[in-house]
C-alpha positions as CSV (number, residue, x, y, z in Angstrom):
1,X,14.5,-13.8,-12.1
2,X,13.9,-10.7,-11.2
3,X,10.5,-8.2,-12.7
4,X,10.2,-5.3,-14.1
5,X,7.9,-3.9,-12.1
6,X,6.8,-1.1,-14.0
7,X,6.3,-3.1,-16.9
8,X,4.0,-5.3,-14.9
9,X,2.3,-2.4,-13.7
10,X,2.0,-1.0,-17.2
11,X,1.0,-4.4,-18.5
12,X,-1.7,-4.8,-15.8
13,X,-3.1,-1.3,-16.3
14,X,-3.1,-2.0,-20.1
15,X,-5.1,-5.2,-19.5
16,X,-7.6,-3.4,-17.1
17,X,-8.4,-0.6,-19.6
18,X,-9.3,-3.1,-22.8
19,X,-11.3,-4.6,-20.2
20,X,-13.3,-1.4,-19.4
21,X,-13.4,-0.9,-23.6
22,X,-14.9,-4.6,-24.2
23,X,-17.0,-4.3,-20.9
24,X,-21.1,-4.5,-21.6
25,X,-22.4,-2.2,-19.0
26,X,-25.9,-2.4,-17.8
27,X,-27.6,0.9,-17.6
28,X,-29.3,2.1,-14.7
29,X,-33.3,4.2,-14.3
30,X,-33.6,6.5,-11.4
31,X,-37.3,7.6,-10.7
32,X,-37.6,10.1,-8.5
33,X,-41.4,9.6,-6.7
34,X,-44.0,12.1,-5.0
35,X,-44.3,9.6,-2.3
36,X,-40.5,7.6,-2.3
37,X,-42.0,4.8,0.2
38,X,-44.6,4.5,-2.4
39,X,-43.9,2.8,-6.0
40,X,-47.4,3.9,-7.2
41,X,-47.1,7.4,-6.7
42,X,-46.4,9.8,-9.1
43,X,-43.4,9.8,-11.3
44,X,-42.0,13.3,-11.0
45,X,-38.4,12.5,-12.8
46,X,-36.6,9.8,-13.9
47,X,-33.0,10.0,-15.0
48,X,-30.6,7.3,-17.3
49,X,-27.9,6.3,-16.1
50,X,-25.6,5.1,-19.1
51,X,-22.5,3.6,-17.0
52,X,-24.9,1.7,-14.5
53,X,-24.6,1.5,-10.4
54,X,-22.4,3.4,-8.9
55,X,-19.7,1.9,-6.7
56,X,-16.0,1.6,-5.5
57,X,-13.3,-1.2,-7.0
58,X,-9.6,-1.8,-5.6
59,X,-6.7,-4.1,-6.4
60,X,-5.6,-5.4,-2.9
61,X,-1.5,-6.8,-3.3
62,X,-0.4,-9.2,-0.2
63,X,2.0,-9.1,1.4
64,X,2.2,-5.4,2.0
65,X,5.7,-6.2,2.0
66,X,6.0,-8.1,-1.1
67,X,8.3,-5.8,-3.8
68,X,5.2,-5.1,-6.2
69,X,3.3,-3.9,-3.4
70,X,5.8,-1.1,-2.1
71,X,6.0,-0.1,-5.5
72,X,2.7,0.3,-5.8
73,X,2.7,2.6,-2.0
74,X,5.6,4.5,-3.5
75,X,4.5,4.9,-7.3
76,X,0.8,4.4,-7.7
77,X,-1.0,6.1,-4.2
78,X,-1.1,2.1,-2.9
79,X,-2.6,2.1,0.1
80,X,-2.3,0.0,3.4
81,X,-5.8,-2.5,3.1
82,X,-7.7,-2.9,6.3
83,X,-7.6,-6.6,6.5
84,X,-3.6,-6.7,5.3
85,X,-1.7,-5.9,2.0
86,X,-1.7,-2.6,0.1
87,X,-5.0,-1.9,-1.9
88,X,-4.9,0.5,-5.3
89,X,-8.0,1.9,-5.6
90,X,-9.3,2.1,-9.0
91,X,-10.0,6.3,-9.5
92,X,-11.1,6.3,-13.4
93,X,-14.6,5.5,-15.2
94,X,-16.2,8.0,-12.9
95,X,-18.8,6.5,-10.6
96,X,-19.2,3.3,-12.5
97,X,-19.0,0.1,-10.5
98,X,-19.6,-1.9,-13.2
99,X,-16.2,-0.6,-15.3
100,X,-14.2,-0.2,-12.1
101,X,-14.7,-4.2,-11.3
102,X,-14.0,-5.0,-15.4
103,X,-10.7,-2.6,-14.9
104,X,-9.9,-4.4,-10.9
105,X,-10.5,-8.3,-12.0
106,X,-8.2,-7.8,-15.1
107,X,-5.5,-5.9,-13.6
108,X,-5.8,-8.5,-10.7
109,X,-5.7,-11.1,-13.0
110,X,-2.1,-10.3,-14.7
111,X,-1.0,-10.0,-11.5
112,X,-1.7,-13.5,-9.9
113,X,-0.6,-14.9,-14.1
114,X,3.3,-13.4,-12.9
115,X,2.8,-15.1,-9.6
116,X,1.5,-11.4,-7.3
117,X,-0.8,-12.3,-5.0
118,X,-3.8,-10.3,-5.6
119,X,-7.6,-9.8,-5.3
120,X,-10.6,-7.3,-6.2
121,X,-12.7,-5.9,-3.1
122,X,-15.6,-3.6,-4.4
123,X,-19.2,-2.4,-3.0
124,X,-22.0,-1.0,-4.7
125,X,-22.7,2.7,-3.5
C-alpha cells in the first residue's frame, strides 16, 4: 500500500498544531539582580514570560533514506540529523520550548501510528 505522503505530512502537522492549542504552558519570571551571583540583592527588573523556557524541538525521520524522509529534505527544509536520519526542525511558537515539544511529540506520534520511524530531540536554551 502505498502513502500519500503529503497527506501524512498534512495530518501530522494538523495533529502537532491542536497539540500546541490544548498545550498548558508554564510561564516563566526573569529577575534581573544588582548583584546576579547574588539572590539577595536588589531586584532591578523582572520580566513574564507567558510561553515559558525557551528552547529548540525537531522531528528526527530514520532512515534518511526511507520515502517520508526524502520528502521531508525535498518539501519541508528536512535536514540530515547528526546521529542519522533527517530531522525537521520545528520553526513556529517563537522561542517556546514548551509548545515546540507539544507540536514535535504529536507530529512524531502520527508518524510512528502509520509505521515512520520517528523521534523528538529538544534542549532547553
Amino acid at each position: 500500500m502505498k502513502i500519500d505522503l503529503a497527506a501524512l505530512y498534512t495530518a501530522a502537522h494538523n495533529a502537532g498544531n491542536a497539540a500546541v492549542q490544548s498545550a498548558t504552558i508554564a510561564p516563566m519570571m526573569v529577575q534581573q539582580r544588582a548583584n546576579p551571583l547574588n539572590d539577595r540583592s536588589d531586584l532591578i527588573k523582572q520580566y513574564y514570560v507567558e510561553d515559558g523556557v525557551c528552547g529548540f524541538a525537531s522531528i528526527v525521520v530514520k532512515p534518511a533514506n526511507s520515502a517520508f524522509a526524502k520528502y521531508l529534505a525535498l518539501n519541508c527544509g528536512g535536514r540530515k540529523s547528526y546521529y542519522g536520519g533527517i530531522s525537521l526542525s520545528v520553526q513556529a511558537f517563537n522561542q517556546s520550548l514548551q509548545k515546540k515539544e507539544a507540536y514535535a511529540y504529536a507530529f512524531a506520534e502520527v508518524l510512528n501510528a502509520a509505521g515512520i520511524n520517528a523521534h523528538v530531540e529538544s534542549r532547553m536554551d
